[in-house]
Biopython code that builds the backbone (N, CA, C, O; Angstrom):
import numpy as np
from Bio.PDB.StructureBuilder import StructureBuilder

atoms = [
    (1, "UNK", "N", (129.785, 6.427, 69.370)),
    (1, "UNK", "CA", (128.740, 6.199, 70.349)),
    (1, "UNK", "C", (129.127, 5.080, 71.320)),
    (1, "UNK", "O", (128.504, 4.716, 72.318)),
    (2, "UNK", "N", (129.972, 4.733, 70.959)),
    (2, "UNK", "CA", (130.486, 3.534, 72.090)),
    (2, "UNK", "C", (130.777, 4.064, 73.259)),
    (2, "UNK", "O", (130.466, 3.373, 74.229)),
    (3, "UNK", "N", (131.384, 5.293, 73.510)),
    (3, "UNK", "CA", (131.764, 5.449, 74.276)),
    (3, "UNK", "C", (131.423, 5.997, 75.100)),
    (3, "UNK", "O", (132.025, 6.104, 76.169)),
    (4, "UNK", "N", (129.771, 6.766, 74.660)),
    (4, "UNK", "CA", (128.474, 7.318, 75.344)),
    (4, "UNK", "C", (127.892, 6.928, 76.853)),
    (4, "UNK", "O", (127.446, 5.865, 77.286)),
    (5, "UNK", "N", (128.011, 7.735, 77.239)),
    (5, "UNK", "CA", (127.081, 7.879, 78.096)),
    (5, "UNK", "C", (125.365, 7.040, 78.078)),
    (5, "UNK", "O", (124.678, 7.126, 77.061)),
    (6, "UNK", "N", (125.056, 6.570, 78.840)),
    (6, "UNK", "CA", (123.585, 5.459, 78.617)),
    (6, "UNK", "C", (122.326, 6.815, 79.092)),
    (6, "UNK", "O", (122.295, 7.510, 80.107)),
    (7, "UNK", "N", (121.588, 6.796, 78.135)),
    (7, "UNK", "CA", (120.474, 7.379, 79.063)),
    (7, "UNK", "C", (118.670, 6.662, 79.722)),
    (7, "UNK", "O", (118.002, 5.681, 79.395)),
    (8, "UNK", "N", (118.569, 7.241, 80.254)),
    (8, "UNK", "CA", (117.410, 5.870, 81.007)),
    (8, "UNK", "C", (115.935, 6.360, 80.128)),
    (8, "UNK", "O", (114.879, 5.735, 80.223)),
    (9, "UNK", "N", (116.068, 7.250, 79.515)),
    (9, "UNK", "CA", (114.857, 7.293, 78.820)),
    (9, "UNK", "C", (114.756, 7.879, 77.177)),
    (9, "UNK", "O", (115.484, 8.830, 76.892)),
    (10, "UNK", "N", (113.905, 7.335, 76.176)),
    (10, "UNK", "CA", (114.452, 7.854, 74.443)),
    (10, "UNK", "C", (114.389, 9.055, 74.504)),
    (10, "UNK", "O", (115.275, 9.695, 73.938)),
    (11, "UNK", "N", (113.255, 9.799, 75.254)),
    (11, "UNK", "CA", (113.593, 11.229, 74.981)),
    (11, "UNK", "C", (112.839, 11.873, 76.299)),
    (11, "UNK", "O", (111.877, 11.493, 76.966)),
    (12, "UNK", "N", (113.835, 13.187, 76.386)),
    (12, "UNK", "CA", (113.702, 13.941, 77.712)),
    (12, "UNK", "C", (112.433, 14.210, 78.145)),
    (12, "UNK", "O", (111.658, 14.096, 77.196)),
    (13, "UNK", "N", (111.811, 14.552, 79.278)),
    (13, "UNK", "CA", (110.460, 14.977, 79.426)),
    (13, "UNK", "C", (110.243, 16.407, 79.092)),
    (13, "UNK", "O", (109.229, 16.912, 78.611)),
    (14, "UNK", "N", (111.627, 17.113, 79.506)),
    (14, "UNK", "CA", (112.072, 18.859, 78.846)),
    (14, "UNK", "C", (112.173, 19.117, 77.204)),
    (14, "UNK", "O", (112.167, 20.217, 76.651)),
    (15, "UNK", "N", (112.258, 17.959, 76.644)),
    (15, "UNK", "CA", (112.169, 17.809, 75.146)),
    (15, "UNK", "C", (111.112, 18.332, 74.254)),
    (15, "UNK", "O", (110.110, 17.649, 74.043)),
    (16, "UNK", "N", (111.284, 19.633, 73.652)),
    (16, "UNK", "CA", (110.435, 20.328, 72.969)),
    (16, "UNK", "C", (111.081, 20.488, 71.438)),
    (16, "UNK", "O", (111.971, 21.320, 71.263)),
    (17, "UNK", "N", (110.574, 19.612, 70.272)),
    (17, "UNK", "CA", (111.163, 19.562, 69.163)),
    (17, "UNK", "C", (110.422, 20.534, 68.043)),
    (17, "UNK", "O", (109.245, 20.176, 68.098)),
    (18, "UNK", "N", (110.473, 21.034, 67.575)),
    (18, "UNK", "CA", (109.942, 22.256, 66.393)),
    (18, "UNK", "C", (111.037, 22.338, 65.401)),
    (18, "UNK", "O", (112.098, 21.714, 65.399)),
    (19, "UNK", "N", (110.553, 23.309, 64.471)),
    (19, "UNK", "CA", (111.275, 23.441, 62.839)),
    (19, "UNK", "C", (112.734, 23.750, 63.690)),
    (19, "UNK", "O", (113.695, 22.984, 63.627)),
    (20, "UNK", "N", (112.725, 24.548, 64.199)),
    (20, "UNK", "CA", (114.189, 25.351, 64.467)),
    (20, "UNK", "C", (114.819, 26.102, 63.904)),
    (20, "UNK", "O", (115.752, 26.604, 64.530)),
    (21, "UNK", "N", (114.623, 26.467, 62.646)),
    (21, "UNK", "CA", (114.831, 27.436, 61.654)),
    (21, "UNK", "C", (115.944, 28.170, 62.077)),
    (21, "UNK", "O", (117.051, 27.870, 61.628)),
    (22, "UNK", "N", (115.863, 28.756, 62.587)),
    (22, "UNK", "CA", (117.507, 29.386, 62.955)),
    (22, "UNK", "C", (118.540, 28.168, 63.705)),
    (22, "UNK", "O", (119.415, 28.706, 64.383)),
    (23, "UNK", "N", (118.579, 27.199, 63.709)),
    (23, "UNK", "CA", (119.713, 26.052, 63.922)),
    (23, "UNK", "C", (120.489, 25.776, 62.677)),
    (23, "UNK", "O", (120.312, 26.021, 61.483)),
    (24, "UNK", "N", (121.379, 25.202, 63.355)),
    (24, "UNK", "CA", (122.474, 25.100, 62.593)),
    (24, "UNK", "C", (121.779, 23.617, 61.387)),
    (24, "UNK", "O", (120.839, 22.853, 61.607)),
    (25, "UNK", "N", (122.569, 23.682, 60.342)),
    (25, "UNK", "CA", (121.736, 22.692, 59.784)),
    (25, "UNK", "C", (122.440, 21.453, 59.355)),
    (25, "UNK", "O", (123.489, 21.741, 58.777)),
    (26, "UNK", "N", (122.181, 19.921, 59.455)),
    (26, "UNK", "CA", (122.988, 19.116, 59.499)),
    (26, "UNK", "C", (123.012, 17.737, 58.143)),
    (26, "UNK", "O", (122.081, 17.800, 57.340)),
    (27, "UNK", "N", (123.596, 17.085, 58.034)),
    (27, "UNK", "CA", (123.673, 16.260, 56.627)),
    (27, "UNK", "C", (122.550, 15.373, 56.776)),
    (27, "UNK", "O", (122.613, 14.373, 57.491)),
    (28, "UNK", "N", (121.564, 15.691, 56.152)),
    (28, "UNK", "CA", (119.672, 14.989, 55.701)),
    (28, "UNK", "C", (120.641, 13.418, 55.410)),
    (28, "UNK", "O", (120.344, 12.468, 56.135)),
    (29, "UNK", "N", (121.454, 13.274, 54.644)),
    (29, "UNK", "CA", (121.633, 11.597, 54.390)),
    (29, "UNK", "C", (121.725, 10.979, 55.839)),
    (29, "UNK", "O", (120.948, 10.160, 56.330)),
    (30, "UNK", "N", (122.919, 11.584, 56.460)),
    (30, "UNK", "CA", (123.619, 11.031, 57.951)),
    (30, "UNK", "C", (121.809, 11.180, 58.777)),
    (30, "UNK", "O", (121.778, 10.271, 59.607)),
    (31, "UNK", "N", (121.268, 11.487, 58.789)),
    (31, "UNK", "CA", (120.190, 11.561, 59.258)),
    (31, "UNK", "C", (118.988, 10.933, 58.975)),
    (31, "UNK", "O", (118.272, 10.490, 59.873)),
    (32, "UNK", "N", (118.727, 10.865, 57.877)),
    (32, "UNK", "CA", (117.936, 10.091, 57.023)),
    (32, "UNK", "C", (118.246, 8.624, 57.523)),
    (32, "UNK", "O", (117.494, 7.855, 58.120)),
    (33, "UNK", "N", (119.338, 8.473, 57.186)),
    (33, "UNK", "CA", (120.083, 6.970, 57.469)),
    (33, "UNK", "C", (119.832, 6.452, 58.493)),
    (33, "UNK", "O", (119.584, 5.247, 58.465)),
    (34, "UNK", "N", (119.803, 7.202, 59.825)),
    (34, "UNK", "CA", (120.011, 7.094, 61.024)),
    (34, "UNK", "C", (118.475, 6.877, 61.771)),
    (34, "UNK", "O", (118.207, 5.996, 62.588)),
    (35, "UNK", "N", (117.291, 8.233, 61.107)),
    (35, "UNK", "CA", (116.256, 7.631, 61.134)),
    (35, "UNK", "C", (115.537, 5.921, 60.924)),
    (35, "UNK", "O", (115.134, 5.036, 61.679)),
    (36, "UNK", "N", (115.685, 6.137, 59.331)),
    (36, "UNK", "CA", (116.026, 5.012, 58.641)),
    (36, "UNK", "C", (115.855, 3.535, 59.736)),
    (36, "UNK", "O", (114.933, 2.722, 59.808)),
    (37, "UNK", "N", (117.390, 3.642, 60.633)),
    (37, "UNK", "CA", (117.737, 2.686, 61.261)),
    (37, "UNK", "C", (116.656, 2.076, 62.485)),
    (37, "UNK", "O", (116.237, 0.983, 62.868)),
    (38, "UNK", "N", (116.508, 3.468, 62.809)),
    (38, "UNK", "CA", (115.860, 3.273, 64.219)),
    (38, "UNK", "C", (114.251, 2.976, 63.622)),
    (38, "UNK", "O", (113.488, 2.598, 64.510)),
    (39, "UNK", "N", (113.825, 3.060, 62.665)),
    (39, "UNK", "CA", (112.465, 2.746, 62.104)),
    (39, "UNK", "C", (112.717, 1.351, 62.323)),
    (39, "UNK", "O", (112.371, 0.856, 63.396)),
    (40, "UNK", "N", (113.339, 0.574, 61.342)),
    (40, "UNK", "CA", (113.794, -0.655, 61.666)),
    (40, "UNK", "C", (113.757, -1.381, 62.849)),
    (40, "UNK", "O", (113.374, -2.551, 62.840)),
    (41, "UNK", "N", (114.096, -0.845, 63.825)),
    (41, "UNK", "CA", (114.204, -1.502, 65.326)),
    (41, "UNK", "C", (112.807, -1.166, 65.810)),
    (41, "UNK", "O", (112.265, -2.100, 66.401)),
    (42, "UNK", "N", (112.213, -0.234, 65.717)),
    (42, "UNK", "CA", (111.047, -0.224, 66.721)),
    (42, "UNK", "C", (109.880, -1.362, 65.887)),
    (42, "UNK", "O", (108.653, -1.318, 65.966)),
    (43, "UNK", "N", (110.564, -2.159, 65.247)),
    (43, "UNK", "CA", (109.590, -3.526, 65.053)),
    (43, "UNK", "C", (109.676, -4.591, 66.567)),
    (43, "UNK", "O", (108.873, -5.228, 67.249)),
    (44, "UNK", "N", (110.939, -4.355, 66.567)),
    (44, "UNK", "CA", (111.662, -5.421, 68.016)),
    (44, "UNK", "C", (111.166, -4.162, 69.293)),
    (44, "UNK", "O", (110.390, -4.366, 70.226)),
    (45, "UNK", "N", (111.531, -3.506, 69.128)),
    (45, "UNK", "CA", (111.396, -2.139, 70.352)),
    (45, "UNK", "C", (110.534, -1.648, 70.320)),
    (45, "UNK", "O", (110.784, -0.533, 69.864)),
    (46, "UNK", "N", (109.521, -1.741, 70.529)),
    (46, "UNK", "CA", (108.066, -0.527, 70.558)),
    (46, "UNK", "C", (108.262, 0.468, 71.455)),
    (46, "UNK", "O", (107.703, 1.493, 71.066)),
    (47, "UNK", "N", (108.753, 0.585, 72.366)),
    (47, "UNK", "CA", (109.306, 1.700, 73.401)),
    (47, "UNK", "C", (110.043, 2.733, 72.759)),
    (47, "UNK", "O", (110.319, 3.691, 73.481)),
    (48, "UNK", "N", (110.567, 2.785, 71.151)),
    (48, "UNK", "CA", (111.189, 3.634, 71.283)),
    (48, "UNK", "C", (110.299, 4.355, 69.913)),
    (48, "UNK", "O", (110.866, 5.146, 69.160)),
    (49, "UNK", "N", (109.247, 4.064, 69.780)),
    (49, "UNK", "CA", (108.576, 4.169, 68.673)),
    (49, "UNK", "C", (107.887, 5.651, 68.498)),
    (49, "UNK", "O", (107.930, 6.283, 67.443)),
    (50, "UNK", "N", (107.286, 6.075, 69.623)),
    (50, "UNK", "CA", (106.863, 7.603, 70.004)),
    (50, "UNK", "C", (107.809, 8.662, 69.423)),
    (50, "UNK", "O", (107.379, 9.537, 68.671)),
    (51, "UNK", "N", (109.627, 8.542, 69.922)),
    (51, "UNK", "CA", (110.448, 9.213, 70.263)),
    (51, "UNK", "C", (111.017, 9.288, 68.672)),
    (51, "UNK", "O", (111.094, 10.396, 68.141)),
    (52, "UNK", "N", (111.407, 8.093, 67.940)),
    (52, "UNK", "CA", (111.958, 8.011, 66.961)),
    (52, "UNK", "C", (110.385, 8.714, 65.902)),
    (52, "UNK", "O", (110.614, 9.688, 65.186)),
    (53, "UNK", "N", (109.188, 8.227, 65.923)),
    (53, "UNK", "CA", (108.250, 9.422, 64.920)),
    (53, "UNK", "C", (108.572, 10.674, 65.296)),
    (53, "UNK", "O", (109.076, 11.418, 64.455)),
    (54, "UNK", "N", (108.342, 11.132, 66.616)),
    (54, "UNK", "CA", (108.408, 12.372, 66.861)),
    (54, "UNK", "C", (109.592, 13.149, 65.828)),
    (54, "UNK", "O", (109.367, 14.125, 65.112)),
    (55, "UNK", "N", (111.191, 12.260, 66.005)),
    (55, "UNK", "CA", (112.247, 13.273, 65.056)),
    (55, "UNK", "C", (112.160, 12.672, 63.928)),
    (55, "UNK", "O", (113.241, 12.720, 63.340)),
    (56, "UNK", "N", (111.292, 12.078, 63.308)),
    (56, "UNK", "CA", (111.283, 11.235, 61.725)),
    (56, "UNK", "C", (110.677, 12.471, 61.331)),
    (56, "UNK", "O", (110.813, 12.558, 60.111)),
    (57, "UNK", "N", (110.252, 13.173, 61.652)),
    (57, "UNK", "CA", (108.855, 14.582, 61.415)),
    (57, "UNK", "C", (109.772, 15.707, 60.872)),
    (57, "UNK", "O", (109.276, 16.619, 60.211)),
    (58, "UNK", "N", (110.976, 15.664, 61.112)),
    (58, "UNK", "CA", (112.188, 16.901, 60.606)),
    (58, "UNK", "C", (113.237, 16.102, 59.628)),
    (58, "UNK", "O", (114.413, 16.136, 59.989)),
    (59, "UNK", "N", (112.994, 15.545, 58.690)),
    (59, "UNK", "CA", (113.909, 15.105, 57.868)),
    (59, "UNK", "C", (114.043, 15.152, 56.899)),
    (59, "UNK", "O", (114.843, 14.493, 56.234)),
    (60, "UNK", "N", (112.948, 16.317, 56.371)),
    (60, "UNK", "CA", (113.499, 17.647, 55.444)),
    (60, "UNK", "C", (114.309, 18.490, 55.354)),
    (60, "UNK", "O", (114.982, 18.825, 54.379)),
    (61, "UNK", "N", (114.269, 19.076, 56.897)),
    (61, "UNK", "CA", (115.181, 19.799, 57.047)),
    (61, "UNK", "C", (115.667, 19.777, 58.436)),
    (61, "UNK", "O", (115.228, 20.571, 59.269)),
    (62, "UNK", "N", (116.627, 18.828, 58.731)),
    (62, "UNK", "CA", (117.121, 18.685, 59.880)),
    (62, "UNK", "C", (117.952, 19.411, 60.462)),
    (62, "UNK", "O", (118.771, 19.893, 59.679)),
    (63, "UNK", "N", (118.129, 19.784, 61.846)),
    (63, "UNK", "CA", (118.847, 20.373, 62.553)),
    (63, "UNK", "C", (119.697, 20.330, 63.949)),
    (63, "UNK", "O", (119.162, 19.678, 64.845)),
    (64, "UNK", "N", (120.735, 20.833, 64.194)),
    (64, "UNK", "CA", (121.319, 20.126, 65.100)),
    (64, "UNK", "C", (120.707, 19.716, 66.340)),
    (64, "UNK", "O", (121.251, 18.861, 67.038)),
    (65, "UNK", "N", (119.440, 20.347, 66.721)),
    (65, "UNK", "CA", (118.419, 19.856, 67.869)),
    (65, "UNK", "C", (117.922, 18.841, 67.676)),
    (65, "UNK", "O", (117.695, 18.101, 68.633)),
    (66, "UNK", "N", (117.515, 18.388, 66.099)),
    (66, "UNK", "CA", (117.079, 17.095, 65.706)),
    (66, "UNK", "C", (117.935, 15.769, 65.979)),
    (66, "UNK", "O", (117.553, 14.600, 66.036)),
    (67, "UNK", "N", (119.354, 16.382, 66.147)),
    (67, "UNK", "CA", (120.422, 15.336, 65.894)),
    (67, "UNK", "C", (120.693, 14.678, 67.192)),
    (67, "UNK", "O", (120.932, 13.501, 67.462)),
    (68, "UNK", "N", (120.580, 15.893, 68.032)),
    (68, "UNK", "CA", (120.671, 15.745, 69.251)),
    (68, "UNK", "C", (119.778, 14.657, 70.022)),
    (68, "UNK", "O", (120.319, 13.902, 70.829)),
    (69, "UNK", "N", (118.464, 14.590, 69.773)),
    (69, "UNK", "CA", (117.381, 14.068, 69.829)),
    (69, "UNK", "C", (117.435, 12.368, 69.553)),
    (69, "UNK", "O", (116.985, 11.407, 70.177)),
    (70, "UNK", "N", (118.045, 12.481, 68.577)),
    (70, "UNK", "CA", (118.236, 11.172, 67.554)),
    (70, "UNK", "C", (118.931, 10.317, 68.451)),
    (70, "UNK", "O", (118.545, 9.216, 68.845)),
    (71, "UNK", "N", (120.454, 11.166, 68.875)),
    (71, "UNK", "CA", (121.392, 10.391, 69.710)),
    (71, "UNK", "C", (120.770, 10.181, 70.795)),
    (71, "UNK", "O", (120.875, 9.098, 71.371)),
    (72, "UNK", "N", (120.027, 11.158, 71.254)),
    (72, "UNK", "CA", (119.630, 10.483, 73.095)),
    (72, "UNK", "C", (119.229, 9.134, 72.588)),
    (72, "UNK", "O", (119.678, 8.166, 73.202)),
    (73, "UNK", "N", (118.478, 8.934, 71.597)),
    (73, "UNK", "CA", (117.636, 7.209, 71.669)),
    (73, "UNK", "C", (118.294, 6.471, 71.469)),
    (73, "UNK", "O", (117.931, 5.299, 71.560)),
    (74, "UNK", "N", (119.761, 6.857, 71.047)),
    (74, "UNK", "CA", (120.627, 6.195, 70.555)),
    (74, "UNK", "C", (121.789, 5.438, 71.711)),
    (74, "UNK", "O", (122.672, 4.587, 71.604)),
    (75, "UNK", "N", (121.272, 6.211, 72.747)),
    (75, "UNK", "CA", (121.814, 6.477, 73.881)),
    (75, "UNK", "C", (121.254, 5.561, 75.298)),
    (75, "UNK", "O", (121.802, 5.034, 76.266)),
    (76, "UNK", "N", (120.110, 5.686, 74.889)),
    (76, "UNK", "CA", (119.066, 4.915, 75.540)),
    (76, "UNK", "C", (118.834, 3.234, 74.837)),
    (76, "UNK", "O", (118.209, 2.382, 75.468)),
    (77, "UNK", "N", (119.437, 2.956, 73.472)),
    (77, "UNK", "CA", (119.475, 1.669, 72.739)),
    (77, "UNK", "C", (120.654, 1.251, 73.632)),
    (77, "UNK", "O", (120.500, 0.222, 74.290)),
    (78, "UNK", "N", (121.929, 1.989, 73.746)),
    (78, "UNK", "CA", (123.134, 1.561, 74.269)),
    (78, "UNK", "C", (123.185, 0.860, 75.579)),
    (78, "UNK", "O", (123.914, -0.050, 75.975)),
    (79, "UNK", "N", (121.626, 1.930, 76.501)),
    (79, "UNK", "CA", (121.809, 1.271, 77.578)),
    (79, "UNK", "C", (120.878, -0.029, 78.637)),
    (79, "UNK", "O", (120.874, -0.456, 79.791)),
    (80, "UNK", "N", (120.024, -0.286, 77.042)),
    (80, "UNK", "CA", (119.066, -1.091, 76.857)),
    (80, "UNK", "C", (118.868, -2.313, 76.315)),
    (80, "UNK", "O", (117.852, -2.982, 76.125)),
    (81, "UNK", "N", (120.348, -2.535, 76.036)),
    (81, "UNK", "CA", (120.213, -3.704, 75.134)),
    (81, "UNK", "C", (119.588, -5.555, 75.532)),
    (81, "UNK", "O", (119.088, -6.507, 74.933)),
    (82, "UNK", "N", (119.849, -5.340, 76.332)),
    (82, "UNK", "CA", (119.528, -6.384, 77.307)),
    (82, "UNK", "C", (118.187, -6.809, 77.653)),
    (82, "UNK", "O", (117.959, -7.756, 78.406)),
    (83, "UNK", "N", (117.007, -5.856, 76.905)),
    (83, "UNK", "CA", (115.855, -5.173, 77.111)),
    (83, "UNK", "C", (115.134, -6.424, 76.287)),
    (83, "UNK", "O", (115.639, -6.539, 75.170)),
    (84, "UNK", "N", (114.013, -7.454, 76.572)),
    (84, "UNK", "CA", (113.312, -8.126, 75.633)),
    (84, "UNK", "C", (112.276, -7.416, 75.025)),
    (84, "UNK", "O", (111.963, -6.245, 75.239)),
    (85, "UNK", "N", (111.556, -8.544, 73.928)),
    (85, "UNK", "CA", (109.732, -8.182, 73.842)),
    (85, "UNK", "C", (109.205, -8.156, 74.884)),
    (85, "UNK", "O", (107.998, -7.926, 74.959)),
]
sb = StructureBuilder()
sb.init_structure("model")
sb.init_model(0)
sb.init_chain("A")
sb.init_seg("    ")
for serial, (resi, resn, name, xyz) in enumerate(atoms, 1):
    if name == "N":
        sb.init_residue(resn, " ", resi, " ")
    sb.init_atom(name, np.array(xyz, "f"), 0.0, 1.0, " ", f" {name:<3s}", serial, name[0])
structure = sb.get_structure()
C-alpha cells in the first residue's frame, strides 16, 4: 500500500456493498485483521467510521468487493495523514 494511489474520499458515492455471493471469496483472518485495525483508528478518525461499519457488516463471509472497499479507506488513511481531531 505504499505505493498506492491516495483517494480523497473512504468510500465511493457509486459504492453499493451487499452479500455478493457469487464473488470470489477472500482470507476472513487478512480481513478480520484489517477490519480489526481500522476499528481502532476511527477512535482518532471519526470520518472514517460510517465506511469502515458499513464493510465490518461482511466479515463472515468476505469477498473480493469487500476487500476492495477496505483498501479504498486504506487509501484515503494514506492520503490523510496529516488530517487532525
Amino acid at each position: 500500500m505504499d505505493t498506492c494511489k491516495e483517494a480523497s474520499t473512504p468510500m465511493g458515492t457509486s459504492c453499493y456493498l451487499d452479500k455478493d455471493e457469487s464473488g470470489k471469496g477472500v482470507n476472513e483472518t487478512m480481513f478480520r485483521g484489517m477490519i480489526g485495525s481500522l476499528l481502532y483508528l476511527t477512535a482518532s478518525r471519526p470520518d472514517i467510521m460510517q465506511s469502515v461499519c458499513v464493510c465490518a457488516r461482511y466479515q463472515a463471509n468476505p469477498k473480493e468487493s469487500h476487500l476492495t472497499a477496505v483498501k479504498r479507506i486504506l487509501k484515503y488513511l494514506k492520503g490523510t495523514s496529516s488530517f487532525g481531531l
